[in-house]
DRENDO-1510 file (C-alpha; in Angstrom, 1 decimal, always signed):
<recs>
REC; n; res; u; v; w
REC; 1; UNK; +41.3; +7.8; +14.4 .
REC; 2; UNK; +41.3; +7.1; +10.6 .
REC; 3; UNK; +37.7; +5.9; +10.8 .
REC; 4; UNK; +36.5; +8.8; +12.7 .
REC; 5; UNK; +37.9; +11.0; +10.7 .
REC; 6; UNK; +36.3; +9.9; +7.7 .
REC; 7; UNK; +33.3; +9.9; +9.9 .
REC; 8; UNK; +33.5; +13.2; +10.2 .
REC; 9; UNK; +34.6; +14.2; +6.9 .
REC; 10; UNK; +31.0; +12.2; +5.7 .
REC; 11; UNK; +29.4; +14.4; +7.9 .
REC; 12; UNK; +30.3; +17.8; +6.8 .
REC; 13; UNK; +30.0; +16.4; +3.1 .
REC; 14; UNK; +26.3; +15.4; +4.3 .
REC; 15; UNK; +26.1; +19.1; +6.1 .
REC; 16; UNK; +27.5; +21.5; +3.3 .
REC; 17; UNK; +24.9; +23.2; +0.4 .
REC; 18; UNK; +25.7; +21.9; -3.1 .
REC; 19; UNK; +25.1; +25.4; -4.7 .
REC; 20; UNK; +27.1; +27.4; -2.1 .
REC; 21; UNK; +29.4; +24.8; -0.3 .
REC; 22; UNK; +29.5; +26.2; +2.7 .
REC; 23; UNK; +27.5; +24.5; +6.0 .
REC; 24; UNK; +23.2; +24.3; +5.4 .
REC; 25; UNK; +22.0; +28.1; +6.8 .
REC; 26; UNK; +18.3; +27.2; +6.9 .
REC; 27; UNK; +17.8; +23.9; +4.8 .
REC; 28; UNK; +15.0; +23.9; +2.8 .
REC; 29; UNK; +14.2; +20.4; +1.2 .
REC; 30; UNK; +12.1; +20.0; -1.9 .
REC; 31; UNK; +9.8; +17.6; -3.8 .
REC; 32; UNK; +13.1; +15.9; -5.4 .
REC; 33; UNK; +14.7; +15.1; -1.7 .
REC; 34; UNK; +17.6; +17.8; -2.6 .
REC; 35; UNK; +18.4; +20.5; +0.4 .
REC; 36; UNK; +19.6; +23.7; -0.4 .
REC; 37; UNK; +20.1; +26.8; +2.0 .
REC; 38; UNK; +17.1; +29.3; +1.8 .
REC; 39; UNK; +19.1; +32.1; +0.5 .
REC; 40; UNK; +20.7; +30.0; -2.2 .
REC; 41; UNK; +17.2; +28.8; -3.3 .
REC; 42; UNK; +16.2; +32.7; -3.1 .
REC; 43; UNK; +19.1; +33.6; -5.6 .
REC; 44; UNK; +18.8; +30.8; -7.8 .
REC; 45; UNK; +15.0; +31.6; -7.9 .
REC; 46; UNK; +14.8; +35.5; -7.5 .
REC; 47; UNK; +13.4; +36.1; -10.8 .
REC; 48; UNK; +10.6; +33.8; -10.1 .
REC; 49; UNK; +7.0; +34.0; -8.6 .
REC; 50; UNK; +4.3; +32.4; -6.1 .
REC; 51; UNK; +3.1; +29.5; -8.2 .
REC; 52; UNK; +5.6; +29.7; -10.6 .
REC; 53; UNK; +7.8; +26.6; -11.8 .
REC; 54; UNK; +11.3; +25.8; -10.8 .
REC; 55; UNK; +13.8; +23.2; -11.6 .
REC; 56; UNK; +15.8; +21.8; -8.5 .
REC; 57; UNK; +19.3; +23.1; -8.8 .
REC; 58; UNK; +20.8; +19.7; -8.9 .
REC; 59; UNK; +18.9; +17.0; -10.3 .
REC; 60; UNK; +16.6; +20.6; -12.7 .
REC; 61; UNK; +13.4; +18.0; -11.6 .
REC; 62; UNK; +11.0; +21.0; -11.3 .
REC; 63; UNK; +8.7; +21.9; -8.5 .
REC; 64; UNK; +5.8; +25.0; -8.1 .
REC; 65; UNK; +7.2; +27.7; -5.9 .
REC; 66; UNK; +4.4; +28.2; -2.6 .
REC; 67; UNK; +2.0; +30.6; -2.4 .
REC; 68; UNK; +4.2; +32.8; +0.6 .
REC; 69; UNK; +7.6; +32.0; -1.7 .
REC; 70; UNK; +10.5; +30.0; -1.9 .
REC; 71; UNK; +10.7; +30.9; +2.1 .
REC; 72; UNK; +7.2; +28.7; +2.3 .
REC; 73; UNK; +9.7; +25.6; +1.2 .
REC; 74; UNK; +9.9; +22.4; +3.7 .
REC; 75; UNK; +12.3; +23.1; +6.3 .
REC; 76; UNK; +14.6; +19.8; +6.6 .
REC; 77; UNK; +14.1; +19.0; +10.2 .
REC; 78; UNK; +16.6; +16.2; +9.8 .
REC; 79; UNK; +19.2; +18.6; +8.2 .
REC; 80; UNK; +18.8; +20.8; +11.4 .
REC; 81; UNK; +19.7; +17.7; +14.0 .
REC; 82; UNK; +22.7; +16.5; +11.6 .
REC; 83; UNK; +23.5; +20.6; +12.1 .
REC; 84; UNK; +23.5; +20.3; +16.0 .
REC; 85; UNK; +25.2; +17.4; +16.2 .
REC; 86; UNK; +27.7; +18.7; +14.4 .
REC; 87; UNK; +28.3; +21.0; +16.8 .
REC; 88; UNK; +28.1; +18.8; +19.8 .
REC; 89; UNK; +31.6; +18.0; +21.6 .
REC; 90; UNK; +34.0; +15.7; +20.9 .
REC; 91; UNK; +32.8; +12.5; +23.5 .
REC; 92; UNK; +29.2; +13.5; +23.0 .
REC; 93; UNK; +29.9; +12.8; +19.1 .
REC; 94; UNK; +30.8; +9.8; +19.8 .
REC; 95; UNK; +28.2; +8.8; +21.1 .
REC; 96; UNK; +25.6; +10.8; +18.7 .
REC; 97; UNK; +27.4; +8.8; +16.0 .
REC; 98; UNK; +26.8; +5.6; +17.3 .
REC; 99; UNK; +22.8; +6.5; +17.4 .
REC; 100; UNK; +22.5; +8.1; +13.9 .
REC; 101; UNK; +24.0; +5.4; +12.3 .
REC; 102; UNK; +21.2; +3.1; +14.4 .
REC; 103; UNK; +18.7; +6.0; +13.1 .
REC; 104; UNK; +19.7; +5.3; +10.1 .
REC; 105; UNK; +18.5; +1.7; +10.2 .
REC; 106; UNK; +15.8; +2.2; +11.9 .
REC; 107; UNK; +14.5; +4.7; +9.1 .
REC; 108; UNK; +15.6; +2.7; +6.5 .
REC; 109; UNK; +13.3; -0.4; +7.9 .
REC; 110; UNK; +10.2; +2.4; +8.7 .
REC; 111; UNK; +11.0; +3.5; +5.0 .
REC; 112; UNK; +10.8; -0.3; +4.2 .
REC; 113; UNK; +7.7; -0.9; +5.8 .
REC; 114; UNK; +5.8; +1.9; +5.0 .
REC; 115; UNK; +6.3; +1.1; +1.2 .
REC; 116; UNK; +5.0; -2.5; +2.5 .
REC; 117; UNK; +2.3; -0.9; +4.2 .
REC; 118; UNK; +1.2; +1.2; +1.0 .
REC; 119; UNK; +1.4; -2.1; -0.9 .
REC; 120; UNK; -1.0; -4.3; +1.4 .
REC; 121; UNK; -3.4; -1.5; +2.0 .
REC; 122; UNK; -3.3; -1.9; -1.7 .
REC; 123; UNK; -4.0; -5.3; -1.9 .
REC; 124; UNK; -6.9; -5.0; +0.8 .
REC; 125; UNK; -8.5; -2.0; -1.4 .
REC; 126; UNK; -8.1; -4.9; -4.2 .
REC; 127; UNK; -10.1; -7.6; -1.7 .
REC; 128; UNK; -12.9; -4.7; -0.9 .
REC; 129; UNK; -13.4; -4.1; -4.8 .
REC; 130; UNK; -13.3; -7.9; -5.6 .
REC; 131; UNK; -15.9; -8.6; -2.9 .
REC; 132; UNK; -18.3; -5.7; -4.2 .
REC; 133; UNK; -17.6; -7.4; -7.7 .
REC; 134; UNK; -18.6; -10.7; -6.7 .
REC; 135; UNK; -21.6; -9.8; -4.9 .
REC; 136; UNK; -22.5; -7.4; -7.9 .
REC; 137; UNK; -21.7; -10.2; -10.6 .
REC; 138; UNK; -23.3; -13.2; -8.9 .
REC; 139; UNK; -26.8; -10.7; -8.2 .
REC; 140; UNK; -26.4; -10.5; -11.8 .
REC; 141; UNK; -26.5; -14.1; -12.7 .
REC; 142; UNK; -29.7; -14.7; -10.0 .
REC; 143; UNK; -31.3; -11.6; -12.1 .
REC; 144; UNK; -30.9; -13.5; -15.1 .
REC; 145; UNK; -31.8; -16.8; -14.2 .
REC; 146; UNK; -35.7; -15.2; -12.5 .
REC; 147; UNK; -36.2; -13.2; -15.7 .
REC; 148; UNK; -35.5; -16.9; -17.6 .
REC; 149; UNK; -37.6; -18.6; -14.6 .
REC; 150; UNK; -40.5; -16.0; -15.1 .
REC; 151; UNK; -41.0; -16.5; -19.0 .
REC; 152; UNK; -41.8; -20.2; -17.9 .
REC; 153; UNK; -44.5; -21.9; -16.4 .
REC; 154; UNK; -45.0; -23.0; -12.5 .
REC; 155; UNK; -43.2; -25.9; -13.0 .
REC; 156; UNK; -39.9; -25.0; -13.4 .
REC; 157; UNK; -39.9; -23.2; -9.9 .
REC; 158; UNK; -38.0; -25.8; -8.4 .
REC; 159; UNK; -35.3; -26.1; -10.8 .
REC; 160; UNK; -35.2; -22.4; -10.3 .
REC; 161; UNK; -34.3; -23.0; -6.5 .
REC; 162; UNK; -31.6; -25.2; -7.5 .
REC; 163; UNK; -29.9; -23.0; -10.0 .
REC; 164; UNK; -30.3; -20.2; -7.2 .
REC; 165; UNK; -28.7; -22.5; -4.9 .
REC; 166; UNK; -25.9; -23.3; -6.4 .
REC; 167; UNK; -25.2; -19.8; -7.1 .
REC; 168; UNK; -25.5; -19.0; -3.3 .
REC; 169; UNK; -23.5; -21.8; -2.6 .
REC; 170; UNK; -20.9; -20.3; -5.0 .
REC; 171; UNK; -21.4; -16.6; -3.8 .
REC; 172; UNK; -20.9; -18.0; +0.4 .
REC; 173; UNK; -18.2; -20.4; -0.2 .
REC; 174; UNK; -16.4; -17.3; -2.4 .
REC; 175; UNK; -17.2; -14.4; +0.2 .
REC; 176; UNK; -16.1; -16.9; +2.9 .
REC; 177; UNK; -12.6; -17.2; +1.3 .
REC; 178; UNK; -12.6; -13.6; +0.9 .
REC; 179; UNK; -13.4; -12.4; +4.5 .
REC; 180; UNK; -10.5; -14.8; +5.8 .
REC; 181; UNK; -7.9; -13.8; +3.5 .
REC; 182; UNK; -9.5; -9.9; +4.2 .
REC; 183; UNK; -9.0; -10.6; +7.7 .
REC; 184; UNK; -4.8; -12.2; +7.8 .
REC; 185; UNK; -4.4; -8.8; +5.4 .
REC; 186; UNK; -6.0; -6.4; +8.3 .
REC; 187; UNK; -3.9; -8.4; +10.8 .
REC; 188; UNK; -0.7; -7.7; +8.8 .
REC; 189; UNK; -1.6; -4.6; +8.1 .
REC; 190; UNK; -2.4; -3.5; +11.7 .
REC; 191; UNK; +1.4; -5.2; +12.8 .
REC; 192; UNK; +2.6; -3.2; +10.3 .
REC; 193; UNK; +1.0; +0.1; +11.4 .
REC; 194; UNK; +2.5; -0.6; +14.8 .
REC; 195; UNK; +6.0; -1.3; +13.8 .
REC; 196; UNK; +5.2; +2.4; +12.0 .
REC; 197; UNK; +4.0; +4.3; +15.1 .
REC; 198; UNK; +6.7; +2.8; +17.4 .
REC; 199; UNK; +9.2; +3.5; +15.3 .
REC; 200; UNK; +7.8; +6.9; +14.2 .
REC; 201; UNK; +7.6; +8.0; +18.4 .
REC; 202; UNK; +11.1; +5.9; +18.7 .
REC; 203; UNK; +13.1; +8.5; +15.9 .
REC; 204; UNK; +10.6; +11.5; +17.4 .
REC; 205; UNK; +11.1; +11.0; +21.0 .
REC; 206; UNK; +13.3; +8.6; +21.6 .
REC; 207; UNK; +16.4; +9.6; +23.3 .
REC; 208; UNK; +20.0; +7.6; +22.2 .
REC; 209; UNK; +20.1; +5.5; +24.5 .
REC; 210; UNK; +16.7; +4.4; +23.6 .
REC; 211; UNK; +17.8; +4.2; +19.9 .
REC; 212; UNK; +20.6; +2.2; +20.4 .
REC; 213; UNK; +18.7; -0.2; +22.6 .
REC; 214; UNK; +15.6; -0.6; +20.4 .
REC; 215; UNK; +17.4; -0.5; +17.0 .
REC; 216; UNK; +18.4; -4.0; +16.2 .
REC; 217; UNK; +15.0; -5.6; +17.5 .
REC; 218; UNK; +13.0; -3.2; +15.3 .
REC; 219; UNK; +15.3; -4.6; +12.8 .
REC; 220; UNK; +14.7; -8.3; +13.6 .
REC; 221; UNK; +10.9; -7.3; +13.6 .
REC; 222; UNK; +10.9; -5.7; +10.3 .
REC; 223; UNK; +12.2; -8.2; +8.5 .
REC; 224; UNK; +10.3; -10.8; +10.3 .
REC; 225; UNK; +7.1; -8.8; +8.8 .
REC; 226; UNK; +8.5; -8.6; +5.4 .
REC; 227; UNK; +8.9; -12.0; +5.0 .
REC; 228; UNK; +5.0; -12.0; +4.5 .
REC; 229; UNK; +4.0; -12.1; +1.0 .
REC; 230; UNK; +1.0; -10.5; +1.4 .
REC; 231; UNK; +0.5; -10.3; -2.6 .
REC; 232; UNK; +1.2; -14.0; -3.2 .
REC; 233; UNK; -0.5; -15.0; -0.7 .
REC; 234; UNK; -3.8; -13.4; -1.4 .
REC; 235; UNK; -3.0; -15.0; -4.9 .
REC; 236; UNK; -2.4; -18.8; -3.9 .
REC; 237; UNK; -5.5; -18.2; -1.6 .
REC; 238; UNK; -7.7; -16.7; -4.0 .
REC; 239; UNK; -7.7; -18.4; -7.2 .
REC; 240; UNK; -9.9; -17.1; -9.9 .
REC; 241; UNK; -13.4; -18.1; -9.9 .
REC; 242; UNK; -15.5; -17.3; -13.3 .
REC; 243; UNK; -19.2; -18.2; -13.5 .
REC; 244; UNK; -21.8; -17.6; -15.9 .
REC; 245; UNK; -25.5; -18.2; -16.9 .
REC; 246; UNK; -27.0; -19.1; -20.1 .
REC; 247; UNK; -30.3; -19.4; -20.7 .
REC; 248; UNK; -32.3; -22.1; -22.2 .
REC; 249; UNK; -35.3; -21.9; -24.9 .
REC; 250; UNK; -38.6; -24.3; -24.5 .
REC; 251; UNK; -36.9; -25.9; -27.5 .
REC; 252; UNK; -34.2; -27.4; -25.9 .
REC; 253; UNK; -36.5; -29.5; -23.8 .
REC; 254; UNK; -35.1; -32.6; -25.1 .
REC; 255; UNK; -31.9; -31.8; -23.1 .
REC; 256; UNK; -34.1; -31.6; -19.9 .
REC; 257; UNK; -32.6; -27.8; -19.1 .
REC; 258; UNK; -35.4; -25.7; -19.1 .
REC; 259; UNK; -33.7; -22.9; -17.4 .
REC; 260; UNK; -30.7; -22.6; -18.0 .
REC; 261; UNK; -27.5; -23.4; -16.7 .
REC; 262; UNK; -24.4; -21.4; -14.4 .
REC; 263; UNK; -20.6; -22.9; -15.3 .
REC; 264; UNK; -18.3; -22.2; -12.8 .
REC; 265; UNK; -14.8; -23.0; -13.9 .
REC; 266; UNK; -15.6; -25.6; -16.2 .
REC; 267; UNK; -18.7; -27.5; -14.1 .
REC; 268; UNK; -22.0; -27.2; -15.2 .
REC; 269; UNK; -25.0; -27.3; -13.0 .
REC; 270; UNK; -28.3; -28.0; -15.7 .
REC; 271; UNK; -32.0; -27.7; -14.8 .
REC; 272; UNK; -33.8; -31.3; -14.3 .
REC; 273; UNK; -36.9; -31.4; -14.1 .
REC; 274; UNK; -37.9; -32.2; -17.8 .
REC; 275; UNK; -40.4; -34.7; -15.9 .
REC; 276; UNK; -43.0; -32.7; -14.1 .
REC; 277; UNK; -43.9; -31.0; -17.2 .
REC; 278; UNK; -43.3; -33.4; -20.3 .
</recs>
């Protein structure tokens, strides 16, 4: 009895306005997270405008008032069900206790994995960007090594194709890395998105029976998919790869690299075909 009256005494805490005290009469919730009643937010804010700025009576973080008023604030559809089951009786609050504290976990986990969500789409924005880089950069390089080819004469065409080739050998063996790791992020992601939806219809729909059935194995599932380091993963997969192109002068024909040559991480592939035209 000790524990369900503190239960309860939680509850109405939970349920009563911090400006008026008294139990939520139309909770409004704003920007900050912080519900107030309607009419307390219409006194504290009378003297204020559509559009105008206004400081949260509790934490003063301010927010712009909507264009129809302070009565255009976010109702706090959670507020309204922790209102109506406080009014349930005293077996069915029992049993509604049981399931919000499940709710609780099971929004506490969709809280978990949408930040996880926001953080891999992240990633896989970075993979897209990287990929457009790489393609971008390494047409760079092949633009510089034809304009170096074309001051030349026919015989340095074939060293040409071999510079070129290396750097499409680089560019495939790079984009290939890329589309896998691309791909095991779009996987996660779409598990992810799932785990979202289901527990989104779950805390929606779901009745609390259904709640208390499905709560734990969400659980088990959400940390199953956070135990995927999507970030250091992508990192141990991908490591950095940096090539370049110089170009080479007739006047370094004694070191037989006519072209020029492209480093990638340290390893240079040079031009060799000093022969055909010495």
């Amino acid at each position: 009895m000790a524990c369900q009256s503190s239960a309860d005494k939680e509850l109405d805490d939970m349920t009563e306005c911090p400006v008026c005290t008294e139990v939520f009469t139309d909770p409004r919730v704003l920007p900050c997270i912080h519900t107030f009643c309607l009419k307390c937010l219409l006194n504290c804010g009378r003297d204020k405008q559509p559009g105008d700025r206004m400081p949260c009576p509790l934490c003063r973080i301010e927010f712009t008032i909507p264009d129809d008023g302070l009565s255009g604030t976010q109702k706090n559809f959670f507020m309204l069900k922790l209102l109506h089951f406080r009014e349930l009786s005293a077996g069915q609050k029992e049993q509604e206790k049981m399931s919000d504290d499940l709710r609780k976990l099971v929004q506490s986990d969709k809280r978990k994995i949408s930040e996880l969500w926001k953080r891999t789409e992240d990633v896989l924005q970075r993979l897209e960007k990287e990929e457009y880089d790489v393609i971008k950069h390494l047409a760079g390089i092949e633009d510089e090594i034809n304009t170096a080819a074309d001051k030349l004469i026919a015989g340095i065409h074939h060293d040409r194709m071999k510079l070129l080739s290396e750097v499409e050998s680089i560019k495939l063996k790079r984009l290939q890395q890329l589309e896998t790791v691309k791909q095991e992020v779009e996987q996660h992601m779409t598990a992810l998105d799932r785990f979202k939806r289901y527990s989104e219809t779950l805390l929606s729909s779901g009745t609390a029976c259904d709640v208390t059935r499905s709560a734990n194995s969400l659980h088990d599932r959400a940390d199953e998919l956070m135990k995927f380091d999507v970030i250091g993963h992508v990192d141990s997969s991908l490591p950095p790869v940096n090539v370049t192109f110089t170009s080479s002068t007739l006047l370094e024909r004694d070191d037989r690299n006519l072209v020029g040559t492209v480093t990638k991480e340290g390893q240079i592939f040079k031009s060799q075909i000093f022969e055909q035209i010495s």
